[in-house]
N, C-alpha and C positions, 0 to 999 in steps of 0.2 A: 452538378454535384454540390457547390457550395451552395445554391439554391436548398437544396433536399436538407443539407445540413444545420442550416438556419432555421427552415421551418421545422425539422425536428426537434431540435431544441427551445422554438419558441413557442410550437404549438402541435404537440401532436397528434391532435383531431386533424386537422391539416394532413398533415404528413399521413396519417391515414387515407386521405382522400385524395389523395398525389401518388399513393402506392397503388391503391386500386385504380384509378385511372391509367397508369404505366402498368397497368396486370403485371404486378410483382410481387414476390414474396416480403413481409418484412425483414427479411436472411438479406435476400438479392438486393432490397430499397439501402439498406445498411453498409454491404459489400459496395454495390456503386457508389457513395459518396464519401467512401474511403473511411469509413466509423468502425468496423468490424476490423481493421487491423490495430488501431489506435486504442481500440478497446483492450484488444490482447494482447498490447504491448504494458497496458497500464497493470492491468491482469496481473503477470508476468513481473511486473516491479512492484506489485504491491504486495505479490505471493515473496519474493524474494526479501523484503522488508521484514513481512511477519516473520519468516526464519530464523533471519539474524537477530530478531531480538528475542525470538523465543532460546535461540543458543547463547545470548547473553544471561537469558533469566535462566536457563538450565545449567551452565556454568557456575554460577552464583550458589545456585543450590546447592550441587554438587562441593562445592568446597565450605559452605555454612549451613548446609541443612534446611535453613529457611529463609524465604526472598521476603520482605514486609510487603503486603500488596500495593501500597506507596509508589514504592522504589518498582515491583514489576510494570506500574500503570505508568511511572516516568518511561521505562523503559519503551514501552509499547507506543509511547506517543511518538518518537523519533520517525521518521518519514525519509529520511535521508540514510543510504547507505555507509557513505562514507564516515560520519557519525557513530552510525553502529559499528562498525570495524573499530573505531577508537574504544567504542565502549565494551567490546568483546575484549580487547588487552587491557582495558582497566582492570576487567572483572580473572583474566585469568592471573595476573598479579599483585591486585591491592591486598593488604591487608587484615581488611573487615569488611562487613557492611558500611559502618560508616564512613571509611575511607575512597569507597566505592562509590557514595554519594556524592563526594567532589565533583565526581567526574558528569554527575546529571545536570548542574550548574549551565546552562548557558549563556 
């Protein structure tokens, strides 16, 4: 398995020819070397990320009308959830936009 995983990542003409040799699918080649759950775990946190920061930028609207695309593109960079949870209670009590802006400061 860590074999298939290595050559997948380093070469996958390789890995093409290590699947068909093992008559396997590339579903099955991906499932054995344990990459199809890792994959859908990342899936999974990266969908969860987009969320919170789109209910960050949707909050924002909602109480100013208009997000500057600045301020929504800081937002969307964040990659960390716990971050976004701070910056969803920024957004549901600052004062302004630009009060709000503090809070993108890292």
């Amino acid at each position: 398995n860590a074999y298939i995983d290595v050559v997948l990542r380093a070469n996958p003409l390789t890995f093409q020819e290590i699947r068909e040799k093992m008559k396997m699918t590339f579903d099955e080649a991906i499932e054995k070397c344990g990459l199809a759950a890792k994959w859908r775990n990342q899936g999974r946190e990266w969908g969860a990320i987009r969320e919170k920061a789109n209910a960050v930028i949707t909050v924002l609207h909602t109480r100013f009308q208009s997000v500057p695309e600045t301020v929504q593109k800081s937002i969307r960079s964040y990659s960390d959830l716990t971050a976004l949870d701070s910056l969803l209670q920024a957004a549901v009590t600052c004062e302004s936009i630009k009060d709000f802006r503090q809070n993108l400061i890292r």
